[in-house]
PDB file of N, CA, C and O in Angstrom:
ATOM      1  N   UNK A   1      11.761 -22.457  13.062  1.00  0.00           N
ATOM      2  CA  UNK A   1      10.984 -21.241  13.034  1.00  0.00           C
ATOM      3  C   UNK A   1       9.519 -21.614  13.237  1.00  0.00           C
ATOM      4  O   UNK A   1       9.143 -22.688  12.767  1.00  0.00           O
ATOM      5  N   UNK A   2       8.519 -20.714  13.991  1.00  0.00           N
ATOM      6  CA  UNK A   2       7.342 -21.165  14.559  1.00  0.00           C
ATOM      7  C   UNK A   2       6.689 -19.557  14.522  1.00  0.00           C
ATOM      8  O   UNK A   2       7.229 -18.465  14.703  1.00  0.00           O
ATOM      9  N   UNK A   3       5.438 -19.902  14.238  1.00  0.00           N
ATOM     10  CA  UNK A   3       4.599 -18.733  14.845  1.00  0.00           C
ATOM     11  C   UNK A   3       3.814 -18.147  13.498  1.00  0.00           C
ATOM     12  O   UNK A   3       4.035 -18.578  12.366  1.00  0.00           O
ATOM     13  N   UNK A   4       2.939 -17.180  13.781  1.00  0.00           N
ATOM     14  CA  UNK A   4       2.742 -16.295  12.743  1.00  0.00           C
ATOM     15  C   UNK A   4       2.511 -15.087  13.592  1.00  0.00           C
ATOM     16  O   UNK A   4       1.952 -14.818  14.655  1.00  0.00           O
ATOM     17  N   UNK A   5       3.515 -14.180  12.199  1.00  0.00           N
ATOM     18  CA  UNK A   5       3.700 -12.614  12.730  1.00  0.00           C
ATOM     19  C   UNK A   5       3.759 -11.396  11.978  1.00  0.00           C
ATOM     20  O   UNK A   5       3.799 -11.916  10.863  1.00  0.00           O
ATOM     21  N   UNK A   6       3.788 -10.413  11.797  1.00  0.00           N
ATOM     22  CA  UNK A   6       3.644  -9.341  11.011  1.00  0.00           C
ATOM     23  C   UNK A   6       5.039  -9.162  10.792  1.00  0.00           C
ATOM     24  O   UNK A   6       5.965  -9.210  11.602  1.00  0.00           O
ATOM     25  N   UNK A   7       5.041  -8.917   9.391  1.00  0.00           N
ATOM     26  CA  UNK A   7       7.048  -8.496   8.514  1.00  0.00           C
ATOM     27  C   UNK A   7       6.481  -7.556   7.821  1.00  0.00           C
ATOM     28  O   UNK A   7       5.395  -6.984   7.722  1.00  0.00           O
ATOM     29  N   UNK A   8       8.085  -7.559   7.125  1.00  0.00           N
ATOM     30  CA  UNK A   8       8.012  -6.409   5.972  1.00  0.00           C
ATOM     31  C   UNK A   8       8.603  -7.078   4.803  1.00  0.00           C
ATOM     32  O   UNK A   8       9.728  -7.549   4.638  1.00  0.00           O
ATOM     33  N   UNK A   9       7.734  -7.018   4.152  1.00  0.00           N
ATOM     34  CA  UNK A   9       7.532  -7.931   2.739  1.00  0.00           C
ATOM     35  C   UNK A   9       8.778  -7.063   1.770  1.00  0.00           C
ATOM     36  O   UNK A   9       8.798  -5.839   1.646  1.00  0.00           O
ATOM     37  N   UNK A  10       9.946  -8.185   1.036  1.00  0.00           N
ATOM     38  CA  UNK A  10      10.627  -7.424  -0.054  1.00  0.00           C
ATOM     39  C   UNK A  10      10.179  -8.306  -1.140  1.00  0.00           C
ATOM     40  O   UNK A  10      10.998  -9.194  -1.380  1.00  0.00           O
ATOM     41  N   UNK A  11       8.920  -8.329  -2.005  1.00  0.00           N
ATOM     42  CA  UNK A  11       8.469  -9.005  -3.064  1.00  0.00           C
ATOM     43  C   UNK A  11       9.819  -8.913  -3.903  1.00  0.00           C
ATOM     44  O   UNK A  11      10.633  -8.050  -3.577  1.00  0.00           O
ATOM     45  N   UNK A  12      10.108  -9.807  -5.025  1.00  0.00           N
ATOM     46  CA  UNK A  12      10.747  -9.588  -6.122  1.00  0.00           C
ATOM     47  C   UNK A  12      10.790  -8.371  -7.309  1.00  0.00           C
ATOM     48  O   UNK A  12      10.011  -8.629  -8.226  1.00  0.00           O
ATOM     49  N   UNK A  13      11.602  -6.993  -7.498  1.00  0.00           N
ATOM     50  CA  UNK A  13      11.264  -6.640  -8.360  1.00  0.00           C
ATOM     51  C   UNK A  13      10.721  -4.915  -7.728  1.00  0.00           C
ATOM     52  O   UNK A  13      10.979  -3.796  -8.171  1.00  0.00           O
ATOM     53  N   UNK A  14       9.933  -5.338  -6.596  1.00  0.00           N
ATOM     54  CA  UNK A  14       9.236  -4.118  -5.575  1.00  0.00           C
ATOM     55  C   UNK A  14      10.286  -3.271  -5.090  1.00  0.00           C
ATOM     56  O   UNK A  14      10.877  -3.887  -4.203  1.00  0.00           O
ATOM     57  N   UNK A  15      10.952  -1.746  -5.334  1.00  0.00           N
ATOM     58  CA  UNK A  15      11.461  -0.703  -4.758  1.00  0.00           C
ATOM     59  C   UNK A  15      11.756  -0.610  -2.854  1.00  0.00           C
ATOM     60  O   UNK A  15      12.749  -0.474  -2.139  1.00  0.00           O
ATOM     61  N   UNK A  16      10.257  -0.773  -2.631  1.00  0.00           N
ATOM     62  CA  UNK A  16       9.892  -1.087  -1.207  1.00  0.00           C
ATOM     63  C   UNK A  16       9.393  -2.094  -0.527  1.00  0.00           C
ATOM     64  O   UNK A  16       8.935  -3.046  -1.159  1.00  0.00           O
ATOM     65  N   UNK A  17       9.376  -2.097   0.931  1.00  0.00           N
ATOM     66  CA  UNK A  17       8.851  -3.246   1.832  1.00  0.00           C
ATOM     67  C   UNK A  17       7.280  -3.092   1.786  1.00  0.00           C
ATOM     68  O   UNK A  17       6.889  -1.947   2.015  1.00  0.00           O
ATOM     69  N   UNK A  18       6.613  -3.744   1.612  1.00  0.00           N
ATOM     70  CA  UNK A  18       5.283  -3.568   1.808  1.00  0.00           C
ATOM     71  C   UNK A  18       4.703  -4.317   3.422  1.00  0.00           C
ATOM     72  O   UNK A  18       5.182  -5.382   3.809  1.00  0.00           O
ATOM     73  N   UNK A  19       4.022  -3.839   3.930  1.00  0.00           N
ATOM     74  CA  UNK A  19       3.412  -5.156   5.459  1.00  0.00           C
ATOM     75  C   UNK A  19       2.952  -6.664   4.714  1.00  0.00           C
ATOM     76  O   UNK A  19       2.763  -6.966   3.536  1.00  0.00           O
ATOM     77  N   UNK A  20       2.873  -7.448   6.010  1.00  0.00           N
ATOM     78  CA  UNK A  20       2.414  -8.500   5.410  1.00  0.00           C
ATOM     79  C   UNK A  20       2.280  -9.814   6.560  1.00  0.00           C
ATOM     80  O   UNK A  20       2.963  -9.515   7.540  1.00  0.00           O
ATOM     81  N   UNK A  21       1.854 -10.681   6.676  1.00  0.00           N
ATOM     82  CA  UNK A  21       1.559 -11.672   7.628  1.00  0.00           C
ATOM     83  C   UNK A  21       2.083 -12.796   7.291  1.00  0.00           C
ATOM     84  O   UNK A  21       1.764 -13.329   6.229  1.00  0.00           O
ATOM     85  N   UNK A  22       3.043 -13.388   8.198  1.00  0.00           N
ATOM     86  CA  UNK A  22       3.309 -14.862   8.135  1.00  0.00           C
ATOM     87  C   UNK A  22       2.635 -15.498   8.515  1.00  0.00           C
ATOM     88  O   UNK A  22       2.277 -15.525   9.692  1.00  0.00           O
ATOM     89  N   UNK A  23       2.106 -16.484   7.290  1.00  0.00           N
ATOM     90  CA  UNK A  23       1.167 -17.580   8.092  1.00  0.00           C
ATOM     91  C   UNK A  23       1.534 -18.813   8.439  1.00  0.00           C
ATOM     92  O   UNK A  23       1.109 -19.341   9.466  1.00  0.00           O
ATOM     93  N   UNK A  24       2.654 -19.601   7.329  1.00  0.00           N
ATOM     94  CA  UNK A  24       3.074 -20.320   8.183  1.00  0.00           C
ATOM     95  C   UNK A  24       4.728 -20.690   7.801  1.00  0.00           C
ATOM     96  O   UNK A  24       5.265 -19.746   7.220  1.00  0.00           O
ATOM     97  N   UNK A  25       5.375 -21.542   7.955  1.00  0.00           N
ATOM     98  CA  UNK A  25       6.841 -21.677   7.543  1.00  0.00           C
ATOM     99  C   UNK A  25       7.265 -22.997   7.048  1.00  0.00           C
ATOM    100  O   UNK A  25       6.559 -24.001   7.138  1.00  0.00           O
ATOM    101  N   UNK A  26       8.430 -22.966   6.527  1.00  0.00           N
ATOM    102  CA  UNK A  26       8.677 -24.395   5.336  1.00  0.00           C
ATOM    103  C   UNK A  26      10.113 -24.212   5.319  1.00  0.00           C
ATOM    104  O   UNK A  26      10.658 -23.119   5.164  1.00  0.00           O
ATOM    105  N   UNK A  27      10.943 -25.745   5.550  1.00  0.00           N
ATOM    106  CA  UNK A  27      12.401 -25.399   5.154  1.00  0.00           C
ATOM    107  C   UNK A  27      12.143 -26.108   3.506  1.00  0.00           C
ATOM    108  O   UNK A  27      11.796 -27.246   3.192  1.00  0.00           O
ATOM    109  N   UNK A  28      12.423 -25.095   2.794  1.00  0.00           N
ATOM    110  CA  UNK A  28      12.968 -25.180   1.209  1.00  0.00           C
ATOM    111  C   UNK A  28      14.428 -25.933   0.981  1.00  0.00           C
ATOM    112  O   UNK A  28      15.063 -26.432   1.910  1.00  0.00           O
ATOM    113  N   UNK A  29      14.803 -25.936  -0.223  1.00  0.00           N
ATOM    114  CA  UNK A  29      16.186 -26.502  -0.892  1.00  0.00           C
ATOM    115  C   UNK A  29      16.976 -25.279  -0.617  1.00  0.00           C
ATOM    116  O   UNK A  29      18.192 -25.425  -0.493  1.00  0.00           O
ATOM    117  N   UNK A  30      16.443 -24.041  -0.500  1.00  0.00           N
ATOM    118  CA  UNK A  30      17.696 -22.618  -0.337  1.00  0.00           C
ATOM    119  C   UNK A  30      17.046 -22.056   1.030  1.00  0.00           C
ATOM    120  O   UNK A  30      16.869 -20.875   1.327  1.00  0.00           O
ATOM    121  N   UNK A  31      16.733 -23.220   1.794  1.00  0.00           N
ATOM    122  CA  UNK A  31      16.648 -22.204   3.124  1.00  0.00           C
ATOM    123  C   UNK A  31      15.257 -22.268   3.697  1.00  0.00           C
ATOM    124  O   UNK A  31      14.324 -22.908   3.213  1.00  0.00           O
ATOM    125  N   UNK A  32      15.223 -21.376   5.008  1.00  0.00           N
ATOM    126  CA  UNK A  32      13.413 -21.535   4.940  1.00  0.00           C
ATOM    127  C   UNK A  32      12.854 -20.526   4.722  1.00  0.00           C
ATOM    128  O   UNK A  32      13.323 -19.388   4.722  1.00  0.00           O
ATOM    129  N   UNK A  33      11.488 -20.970   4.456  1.00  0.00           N
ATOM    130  CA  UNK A  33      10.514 -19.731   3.403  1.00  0.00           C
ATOM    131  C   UNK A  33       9.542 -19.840   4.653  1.00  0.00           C
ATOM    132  O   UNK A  33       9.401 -20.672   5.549  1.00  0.00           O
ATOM    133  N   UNK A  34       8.742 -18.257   4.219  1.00  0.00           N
ATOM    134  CA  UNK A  34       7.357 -17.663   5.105  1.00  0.00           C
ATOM    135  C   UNK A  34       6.064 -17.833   4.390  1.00  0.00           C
ATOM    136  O   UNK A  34       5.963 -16.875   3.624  1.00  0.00           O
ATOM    137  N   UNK A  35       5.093 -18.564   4.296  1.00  0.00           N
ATOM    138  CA  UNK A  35       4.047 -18.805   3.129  1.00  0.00           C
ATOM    139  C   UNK A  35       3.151 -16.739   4.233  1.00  0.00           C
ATOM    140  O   UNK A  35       2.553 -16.500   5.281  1.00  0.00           O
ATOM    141  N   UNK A  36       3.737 -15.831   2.893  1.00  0.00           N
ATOM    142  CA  UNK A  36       3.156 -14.782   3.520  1.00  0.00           C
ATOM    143  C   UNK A  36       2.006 -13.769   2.722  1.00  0.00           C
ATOM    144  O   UNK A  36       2.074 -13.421   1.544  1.00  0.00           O
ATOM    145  N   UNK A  37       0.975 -13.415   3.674  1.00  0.00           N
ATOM    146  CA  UNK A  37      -0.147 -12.730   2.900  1.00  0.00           C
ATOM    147  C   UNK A  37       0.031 -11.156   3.020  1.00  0.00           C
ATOM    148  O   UNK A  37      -0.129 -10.627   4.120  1.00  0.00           O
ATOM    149  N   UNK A  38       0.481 -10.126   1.495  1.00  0.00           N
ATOM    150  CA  UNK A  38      -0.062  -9.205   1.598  1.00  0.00           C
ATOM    151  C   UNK A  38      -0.382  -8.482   0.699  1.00  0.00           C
ATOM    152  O   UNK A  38      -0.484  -8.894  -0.456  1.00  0.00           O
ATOM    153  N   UNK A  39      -0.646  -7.033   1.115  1.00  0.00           N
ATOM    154  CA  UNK A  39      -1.209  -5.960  -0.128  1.00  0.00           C
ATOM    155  C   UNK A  39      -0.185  -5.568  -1.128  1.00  0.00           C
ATOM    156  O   UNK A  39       0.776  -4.893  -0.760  1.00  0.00           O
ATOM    157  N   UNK A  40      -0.374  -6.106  -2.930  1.00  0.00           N
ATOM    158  CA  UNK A  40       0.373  -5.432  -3.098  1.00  0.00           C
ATOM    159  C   UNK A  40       0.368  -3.799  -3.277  1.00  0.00           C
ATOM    160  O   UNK A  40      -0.287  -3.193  -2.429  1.00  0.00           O
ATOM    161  N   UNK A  41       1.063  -2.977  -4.348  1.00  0.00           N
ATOM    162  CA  UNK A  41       0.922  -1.891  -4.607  1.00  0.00           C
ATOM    163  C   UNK A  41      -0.218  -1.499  -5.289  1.00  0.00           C
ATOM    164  O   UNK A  41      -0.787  -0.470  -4.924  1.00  0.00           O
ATOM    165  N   UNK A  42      -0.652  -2.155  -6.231  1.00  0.00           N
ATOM    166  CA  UNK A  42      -2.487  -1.800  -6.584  1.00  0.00           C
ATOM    167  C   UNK A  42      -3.457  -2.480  -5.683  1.00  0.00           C
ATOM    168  O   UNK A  42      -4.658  -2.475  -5.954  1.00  0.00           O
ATOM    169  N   UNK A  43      -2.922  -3.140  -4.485  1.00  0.00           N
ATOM    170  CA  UNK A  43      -4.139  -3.301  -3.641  1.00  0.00           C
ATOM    171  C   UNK A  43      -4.651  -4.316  -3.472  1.00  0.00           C
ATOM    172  O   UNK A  43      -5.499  -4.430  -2.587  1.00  0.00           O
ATOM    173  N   UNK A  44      -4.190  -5.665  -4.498  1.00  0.00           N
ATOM    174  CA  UNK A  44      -4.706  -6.723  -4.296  1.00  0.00           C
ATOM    175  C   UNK A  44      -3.834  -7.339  -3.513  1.00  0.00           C
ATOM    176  O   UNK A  44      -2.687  -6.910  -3.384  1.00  0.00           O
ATOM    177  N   UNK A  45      -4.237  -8.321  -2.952  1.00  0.00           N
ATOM    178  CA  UNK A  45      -4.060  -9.316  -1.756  1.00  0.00           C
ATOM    179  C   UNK A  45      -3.288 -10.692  -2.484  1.00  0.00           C
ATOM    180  O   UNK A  45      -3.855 -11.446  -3.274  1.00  0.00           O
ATOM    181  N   UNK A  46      -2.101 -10.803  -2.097  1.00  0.00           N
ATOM    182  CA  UNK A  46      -0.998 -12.028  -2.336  1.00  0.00           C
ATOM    183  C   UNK A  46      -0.843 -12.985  -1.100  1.00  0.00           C
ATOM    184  O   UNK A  46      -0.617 -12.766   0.090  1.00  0.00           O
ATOM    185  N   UNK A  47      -1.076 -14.281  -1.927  1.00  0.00           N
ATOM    186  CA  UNK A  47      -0.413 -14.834  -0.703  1.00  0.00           C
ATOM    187  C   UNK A  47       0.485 -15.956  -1.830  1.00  0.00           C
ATOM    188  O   UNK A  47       0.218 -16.568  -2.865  1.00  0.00           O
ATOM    189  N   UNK A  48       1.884 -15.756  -0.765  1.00  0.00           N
ATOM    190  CA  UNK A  48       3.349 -16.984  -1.821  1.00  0.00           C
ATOM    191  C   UNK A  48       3.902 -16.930  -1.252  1.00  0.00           C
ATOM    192  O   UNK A  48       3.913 -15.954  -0.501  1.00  0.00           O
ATOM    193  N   UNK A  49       4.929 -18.067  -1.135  1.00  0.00           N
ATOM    194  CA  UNK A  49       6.073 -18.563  -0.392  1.00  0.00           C
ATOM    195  C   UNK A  49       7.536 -17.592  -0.934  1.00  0.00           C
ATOM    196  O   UNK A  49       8.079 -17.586  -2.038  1.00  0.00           O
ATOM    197  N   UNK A  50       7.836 -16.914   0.171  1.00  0.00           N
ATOM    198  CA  UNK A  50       9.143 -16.302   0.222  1.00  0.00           C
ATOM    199  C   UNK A  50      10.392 -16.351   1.183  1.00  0.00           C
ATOM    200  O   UNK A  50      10.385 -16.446   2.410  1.00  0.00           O
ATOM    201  N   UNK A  51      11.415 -16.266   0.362  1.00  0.00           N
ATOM    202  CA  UNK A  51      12.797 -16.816   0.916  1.00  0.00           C
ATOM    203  C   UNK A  51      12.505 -15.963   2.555  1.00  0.00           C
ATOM    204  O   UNK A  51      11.869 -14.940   2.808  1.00  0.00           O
ATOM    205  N   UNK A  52      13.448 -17.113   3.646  1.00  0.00           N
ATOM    206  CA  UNK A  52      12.997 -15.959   4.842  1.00  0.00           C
ATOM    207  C   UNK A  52      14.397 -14.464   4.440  1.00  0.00           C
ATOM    208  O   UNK A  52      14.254 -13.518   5.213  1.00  0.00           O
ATOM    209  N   UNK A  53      15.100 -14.351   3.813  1.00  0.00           N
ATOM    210  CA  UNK A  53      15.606 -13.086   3.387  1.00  0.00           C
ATOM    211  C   UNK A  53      14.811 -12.303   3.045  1.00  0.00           C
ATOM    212  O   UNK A  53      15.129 -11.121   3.180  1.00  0.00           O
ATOM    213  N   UNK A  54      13.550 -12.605   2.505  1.00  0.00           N
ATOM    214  CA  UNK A  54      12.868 -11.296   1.803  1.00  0.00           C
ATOM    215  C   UNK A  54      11.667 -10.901   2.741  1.00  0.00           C
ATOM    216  O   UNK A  54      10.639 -10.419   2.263  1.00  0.00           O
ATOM    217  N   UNK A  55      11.852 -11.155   4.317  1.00  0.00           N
ATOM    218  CA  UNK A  55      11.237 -10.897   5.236  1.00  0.00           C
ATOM    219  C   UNK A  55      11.542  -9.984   6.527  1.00  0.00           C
ATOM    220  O   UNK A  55      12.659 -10.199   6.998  1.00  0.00           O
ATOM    221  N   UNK A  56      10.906  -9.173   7.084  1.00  0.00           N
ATOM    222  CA  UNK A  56      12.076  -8.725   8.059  1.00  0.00           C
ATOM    223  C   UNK A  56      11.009  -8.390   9.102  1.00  0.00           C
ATOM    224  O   UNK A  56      10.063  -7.669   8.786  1.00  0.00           O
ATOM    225  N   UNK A  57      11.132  -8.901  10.358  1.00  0.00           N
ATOM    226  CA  UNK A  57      10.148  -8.783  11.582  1.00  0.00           C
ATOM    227  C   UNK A  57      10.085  -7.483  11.662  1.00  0.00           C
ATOM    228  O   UNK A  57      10.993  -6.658  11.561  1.00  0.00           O
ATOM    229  N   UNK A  58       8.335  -7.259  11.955  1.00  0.00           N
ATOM    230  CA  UNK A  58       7.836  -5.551  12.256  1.00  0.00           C
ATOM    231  C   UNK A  58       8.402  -5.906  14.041  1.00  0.00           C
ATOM    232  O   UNK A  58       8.327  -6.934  14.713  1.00  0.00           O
ATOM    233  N   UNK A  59       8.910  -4.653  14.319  1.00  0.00           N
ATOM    234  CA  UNK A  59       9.230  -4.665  16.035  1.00  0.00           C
ATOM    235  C   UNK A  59       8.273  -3.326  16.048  1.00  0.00           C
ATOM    236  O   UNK A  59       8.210  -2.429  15.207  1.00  0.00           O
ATOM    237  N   UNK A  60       7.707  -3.452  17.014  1.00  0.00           N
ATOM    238  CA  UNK A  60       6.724  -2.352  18.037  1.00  0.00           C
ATOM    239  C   UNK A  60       6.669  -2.467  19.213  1.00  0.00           C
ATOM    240  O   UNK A  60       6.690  -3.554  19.792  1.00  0.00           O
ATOM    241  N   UNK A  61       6.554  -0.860  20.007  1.00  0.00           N
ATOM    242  CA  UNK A  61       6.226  -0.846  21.174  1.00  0.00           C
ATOM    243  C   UNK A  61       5.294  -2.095  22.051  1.00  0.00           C
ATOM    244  O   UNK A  61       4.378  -2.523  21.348  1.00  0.00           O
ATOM    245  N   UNK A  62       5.334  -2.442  22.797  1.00  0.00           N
ATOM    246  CA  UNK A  62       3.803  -2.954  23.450  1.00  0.00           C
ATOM    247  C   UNK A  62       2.796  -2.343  23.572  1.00  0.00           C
ATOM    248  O   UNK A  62       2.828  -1.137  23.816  1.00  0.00           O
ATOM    249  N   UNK A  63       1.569  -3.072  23.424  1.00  0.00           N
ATOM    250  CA  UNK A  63      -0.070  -1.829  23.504  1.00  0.00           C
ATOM    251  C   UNK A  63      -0.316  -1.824  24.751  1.00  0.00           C
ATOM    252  O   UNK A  63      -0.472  -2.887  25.352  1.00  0.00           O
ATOM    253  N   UNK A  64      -0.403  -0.490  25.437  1.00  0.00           N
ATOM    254  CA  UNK A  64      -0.984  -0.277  26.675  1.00  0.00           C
ATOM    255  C   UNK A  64      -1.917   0.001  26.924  1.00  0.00           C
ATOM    256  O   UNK A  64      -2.268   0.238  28.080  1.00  0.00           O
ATOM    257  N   UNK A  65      -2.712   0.074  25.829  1.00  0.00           N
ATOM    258  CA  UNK A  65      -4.467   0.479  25.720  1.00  0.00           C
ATOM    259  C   UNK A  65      -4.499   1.657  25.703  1.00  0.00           C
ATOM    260  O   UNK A  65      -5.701   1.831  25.904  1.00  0.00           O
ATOM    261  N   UNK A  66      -3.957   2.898  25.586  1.00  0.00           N
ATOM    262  CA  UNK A  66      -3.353   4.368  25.676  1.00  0.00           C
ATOM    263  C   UNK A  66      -3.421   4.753  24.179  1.00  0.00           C
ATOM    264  O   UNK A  66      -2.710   4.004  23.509  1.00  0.00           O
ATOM    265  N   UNK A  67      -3.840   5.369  23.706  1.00  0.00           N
ATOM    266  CA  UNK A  67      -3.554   6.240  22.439  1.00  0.00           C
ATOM    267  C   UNK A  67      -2.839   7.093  22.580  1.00  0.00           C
ATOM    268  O   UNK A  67      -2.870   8.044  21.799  1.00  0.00           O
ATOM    269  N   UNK A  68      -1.967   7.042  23.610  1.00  0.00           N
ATOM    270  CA  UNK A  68      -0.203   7.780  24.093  1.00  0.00           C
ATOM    271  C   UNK A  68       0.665   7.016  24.697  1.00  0.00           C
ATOM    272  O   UNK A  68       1.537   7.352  25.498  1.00  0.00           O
ATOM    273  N   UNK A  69       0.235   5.281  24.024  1.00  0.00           N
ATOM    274  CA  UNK A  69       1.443   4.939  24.311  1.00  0.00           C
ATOM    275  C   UNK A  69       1.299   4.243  25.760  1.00  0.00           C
ATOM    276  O   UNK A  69       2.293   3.795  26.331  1.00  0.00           O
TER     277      UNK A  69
END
């Protein structure tokens, strides 16, 4: 695994996905982890190593420079 990219964060414990940035990647003893930065629900800024299960790639359109797309 390579790159850094925008997911959807399932913190431990959290109801919902929150956004969040992979910055970089690590194979662990259970697999490989995303060292990933984001907002939590009051707003402060996390950054910790999470299983890549508790990650899930944002997919989007391509930008066409269009504010229609």
């Amino acid at each position: 695994m390579a790159g850094v990219r925008h997911v959807w964060v399932r913190p431990a414990f959290v109801p919902s996905e929150l956004p969040g940035l992979v910055l970089d990647w690590r194979s662990g003893e259970k697999g490989w982890e995303g060292l990933v930065s984001y907002a939590d629900r009051d707003g402060r800024i996390v950054t910790e190593w999470l299983p890549a299960a508790n990650l899930r790639p944002v997919v989007s359109a391509p930008q066409t420079g269009s504010a229609y797309g």
